[in-house]
C-alpha positions in Angstrom: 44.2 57.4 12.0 47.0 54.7 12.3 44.3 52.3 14.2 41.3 53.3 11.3 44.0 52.1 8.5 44.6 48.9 10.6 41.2 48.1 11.0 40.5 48.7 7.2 43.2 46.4 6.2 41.9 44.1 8.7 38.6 44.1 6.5 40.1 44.2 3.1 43.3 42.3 3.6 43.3 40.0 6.4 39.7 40.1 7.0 39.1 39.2 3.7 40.8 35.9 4.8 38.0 35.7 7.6 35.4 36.4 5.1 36.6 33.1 2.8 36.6 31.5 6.0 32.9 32.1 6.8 31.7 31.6 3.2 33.5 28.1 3.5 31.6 27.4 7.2 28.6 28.4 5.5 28.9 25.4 3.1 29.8 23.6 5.5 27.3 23.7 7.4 24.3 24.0 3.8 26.5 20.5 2.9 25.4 18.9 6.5 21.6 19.2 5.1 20.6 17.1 2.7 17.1 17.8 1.0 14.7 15.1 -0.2 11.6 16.1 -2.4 8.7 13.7 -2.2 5.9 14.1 -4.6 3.1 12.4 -4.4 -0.5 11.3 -6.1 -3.7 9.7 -5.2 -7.0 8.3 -6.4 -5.5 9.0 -10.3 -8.1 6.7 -11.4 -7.2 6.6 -15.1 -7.8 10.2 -15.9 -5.2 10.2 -18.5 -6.5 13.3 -20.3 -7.1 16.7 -18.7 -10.9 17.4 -17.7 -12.2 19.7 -20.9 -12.2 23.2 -20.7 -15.9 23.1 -20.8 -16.0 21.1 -17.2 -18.6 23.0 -14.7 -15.6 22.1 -11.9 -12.4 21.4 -13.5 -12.1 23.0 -16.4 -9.0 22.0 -18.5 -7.1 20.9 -15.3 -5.2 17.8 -15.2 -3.5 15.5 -17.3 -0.6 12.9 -17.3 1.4 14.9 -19.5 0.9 17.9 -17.6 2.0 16.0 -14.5 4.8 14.1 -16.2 6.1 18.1 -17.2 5.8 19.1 -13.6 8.1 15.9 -12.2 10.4 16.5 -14.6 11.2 19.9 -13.7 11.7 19.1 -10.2 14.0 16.4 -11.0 16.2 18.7 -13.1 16.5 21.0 -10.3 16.6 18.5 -6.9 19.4 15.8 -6.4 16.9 13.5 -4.6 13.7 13.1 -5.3 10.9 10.1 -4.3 7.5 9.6 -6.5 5.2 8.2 -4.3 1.0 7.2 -4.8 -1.4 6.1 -2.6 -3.9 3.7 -4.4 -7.1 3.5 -6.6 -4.9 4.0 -9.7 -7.2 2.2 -12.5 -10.8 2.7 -13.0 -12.8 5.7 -14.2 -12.7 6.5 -17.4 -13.2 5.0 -20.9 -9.4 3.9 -20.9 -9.6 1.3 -17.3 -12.2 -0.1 -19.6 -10.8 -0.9 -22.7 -6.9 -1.7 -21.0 -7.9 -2.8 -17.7 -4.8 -0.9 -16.3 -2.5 -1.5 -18.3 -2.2 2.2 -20.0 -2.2 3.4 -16.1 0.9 1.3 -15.2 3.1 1.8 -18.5 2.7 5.7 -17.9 3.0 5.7 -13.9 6.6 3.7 -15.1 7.3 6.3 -17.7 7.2 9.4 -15.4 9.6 7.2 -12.4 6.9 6.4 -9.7 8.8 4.8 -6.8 6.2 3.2 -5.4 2.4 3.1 -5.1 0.1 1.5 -2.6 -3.5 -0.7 -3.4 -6.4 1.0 -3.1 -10.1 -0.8 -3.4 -10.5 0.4 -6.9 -7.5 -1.2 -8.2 -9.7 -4.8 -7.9 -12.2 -4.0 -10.2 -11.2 -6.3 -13.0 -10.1 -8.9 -10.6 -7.2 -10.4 -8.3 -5.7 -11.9 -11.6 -6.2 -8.7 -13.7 -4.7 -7.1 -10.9 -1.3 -9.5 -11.2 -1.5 -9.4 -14.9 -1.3 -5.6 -15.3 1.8 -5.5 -12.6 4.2 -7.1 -15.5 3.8 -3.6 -17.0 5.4 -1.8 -13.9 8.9 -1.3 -12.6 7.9 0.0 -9.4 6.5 -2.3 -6.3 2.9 -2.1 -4.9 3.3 -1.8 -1.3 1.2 -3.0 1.6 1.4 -4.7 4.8 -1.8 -5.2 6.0 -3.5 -7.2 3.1 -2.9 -11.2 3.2 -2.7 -12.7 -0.1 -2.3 -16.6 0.7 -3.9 -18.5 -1.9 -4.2 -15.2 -4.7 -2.6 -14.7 -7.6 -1.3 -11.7 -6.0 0.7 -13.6 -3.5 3.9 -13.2 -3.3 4.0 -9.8 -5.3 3.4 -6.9 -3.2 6.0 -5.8 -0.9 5.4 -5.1 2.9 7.6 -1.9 2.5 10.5 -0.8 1.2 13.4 1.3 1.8 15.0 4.6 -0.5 18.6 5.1 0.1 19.0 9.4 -0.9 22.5 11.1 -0.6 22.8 8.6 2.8 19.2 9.0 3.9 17.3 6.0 4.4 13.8 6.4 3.7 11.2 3.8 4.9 7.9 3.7 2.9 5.1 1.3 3.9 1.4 0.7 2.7 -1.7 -0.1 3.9 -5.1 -0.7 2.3 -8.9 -0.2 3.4 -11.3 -3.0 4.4 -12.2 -4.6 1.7 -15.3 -6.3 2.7 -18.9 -3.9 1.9 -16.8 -2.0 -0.3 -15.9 -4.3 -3.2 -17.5 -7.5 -4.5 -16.3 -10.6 -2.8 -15.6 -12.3 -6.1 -12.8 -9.5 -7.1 -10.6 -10.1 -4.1 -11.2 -13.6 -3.1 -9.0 -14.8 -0.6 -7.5 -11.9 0.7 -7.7 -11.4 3.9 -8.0 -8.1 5.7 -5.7 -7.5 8.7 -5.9 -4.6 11.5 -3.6 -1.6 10.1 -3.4 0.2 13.1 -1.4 -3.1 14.3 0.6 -3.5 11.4 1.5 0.3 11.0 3.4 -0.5 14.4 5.0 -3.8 13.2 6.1 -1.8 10.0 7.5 0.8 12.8 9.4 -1.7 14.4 11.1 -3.2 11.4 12.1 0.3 9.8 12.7 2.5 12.6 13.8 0.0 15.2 15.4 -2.5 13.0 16.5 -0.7 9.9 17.4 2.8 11.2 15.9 4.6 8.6 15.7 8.4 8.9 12.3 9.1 7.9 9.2 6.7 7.7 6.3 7.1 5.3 3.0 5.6 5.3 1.3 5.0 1.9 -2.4 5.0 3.1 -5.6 4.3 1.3 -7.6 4.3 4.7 -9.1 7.5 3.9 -8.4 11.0 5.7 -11.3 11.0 8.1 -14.7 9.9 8.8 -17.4 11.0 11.2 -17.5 7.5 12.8 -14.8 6.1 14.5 -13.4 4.0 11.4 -9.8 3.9 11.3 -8.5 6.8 9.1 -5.1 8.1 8.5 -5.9 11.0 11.6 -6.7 8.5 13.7 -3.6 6.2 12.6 -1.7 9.2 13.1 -2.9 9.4 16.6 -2.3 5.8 17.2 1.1 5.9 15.7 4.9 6.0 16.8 7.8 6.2 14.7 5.5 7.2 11.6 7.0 10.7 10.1 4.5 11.2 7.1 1.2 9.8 5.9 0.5 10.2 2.4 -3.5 9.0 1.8 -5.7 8.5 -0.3 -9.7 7.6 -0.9 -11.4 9.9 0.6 -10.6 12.4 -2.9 -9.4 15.2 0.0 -7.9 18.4 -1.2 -5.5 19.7 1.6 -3.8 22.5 0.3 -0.7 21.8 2.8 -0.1 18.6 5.1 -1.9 18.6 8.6 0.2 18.0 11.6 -1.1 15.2 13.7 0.5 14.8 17.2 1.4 11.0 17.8 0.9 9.1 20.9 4.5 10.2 22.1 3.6 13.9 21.0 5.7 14.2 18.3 4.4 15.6 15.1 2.8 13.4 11.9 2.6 14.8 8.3 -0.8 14.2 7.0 -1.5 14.8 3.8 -3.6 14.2 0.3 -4.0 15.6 -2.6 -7.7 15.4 -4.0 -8.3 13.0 -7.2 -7.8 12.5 -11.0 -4.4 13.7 -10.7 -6.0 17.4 -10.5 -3.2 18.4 -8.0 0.2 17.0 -7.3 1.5 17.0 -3.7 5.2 18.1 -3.3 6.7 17.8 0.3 10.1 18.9 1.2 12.2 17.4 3.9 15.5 18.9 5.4 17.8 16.4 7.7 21.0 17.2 9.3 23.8 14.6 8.2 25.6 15.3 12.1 21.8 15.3 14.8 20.2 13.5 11.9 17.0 16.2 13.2 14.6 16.7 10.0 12.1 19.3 9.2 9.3 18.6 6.7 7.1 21.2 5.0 4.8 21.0 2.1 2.1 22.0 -0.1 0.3 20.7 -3.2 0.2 22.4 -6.6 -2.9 22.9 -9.0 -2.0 20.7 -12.3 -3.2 22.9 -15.1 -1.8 25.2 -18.3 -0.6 27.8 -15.8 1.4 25.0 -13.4 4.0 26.2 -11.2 6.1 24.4 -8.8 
């Protein structure tokens, strides 16, 4: 009886002690994670409104407002968040033609994009339209493997560029299609087309090498795969070291989740894409431990609509 009572007061008294002590561990240990939420977009081009409920395919899906909704409740309820798009925001409906863009850039600055990449559709009103309607956005176009010597667009795009969450450094770079066959000569001029697969590694080098950062993401408009062998963002995942996540565009695929890709090393790449017209919005959530500085990433995209959920 004597050693039952001990034990009891070991539990309630002293062991309470012990409990507190593995509560505290236990926050400890959640504090050593730090979470980042990247959402992401694609292919938006300038579907402001949602598709009307009448629409054989889409029926009253979509919408900026409906989108803007979605990124603001994640924001309320995550610390550190990144909004991320990969290319061919402008053209496609009545509103690229009557603003050439500039509608598409004031709202991508009002919801908080961080960054976006170029895709081919964004030179349909020109180089100079191009450089015109980037007054309206506080957020960089990234890419690394377009040369813009001799442009109007030279000297403002950004290679990549670097997100510093709760001391996480994140590393996002872009990359563009081949331009040439795919969009009239006269609308990108000088620009000058250089290998991605090539520069994907440079970028590499700089923010994984150089720069330390934790997690690298490619903003691709390459496309998610072909039945040739031109370079897509599978077979840059293939190709690739050092790359954690590739966030595409182009090709208007719906993946419901990311597809892991391994690398040339074997480790795992993060493909992912999330259809067109702003019809889904990609949400990808990625864990790394503040002592190994090991990450976990896992994601899914979510159906913009009247019944949204994230």
């Amino acid at each position: 009886m004597h050693d039952r009572r001990s034990f009891l007061r070991r539990l309630t008294g002293g062991g309470a002690l012990l409990g507190l002590g593995m509560l505290s561990s236990a926050f400890a240990e959640k504090r050593q994670t730090v979470k980042i939420v990247v959402l992401h977009t694609n292919d938006v081009h300038s579907h402001i409104d949602p598709f009307p409920d009448n629409d054989p395919k889409y029926p009253g899906q979509g919408g900026i407002e409906r989108r803007a909704t979605m990124i603001r409740e994640i924001r309320e309820q995550e610390p550190n968040v990144l909004l991320l798009d990969a290319g061919d925001i402008f053209q496609g409906t009545p509103y690229f033609n009557l603003y050439n863009g500039e509608l598409e850039m004031k709202l991508m600055t009002q919801m908080g994009y961080d960054a976006s990449a170029i895709g081919n559709h964004d030179f349909d009103a020109g180089l100079d339209n191009l450089a015109k309607q980037m007054v309206h956005a506080r957020f960089p176009l990234l890419n690394c493997n377009y040369d813009f010597t001799g442009t109007a667009m030279e000297g403002l795009v950004q290679p990549y560029k670097i997100f510093h969450k709760s001391g996480v450094d994140i590393g996002v770079f872009g990359l563009g299609i081949e331009l040439a066959g795919l969009v009239d000569k006269r609308l990108y001029g000088k620009t000058k087309y250089l290998d991605p697969i090539q520069k994907a590694a440079a970028m590499v080098k700089i923010l994984k090498d150089e720069k330390k950062c934790d997690v690298v993401i490619c903003l691709s408009h390459l496309g998610y795969k072909y039945e040739n062998d031109k370079i897509s963002d599978i077979i840059l995942a293939r190709e690739s070291r050092g790359i954690d996540m590739i966030i595409g565009g182009h090709t208007h695929t719906f993946l419901d989740k990311p597809v892991i890709i391994p690398n040339r090393e074997g480790k795992q790449v993060y493909v992912t894409q999330a259809g067109w017209a702003g019809l889904r919005l990609g949400k990808i959530t990625i864990n790394i431990d503040q002592k190994t500085r090991k990450k976990s990433l896992e994601g899914h995209t979510v159906r913009v609509s009247k019944k949204s959920s994230i």
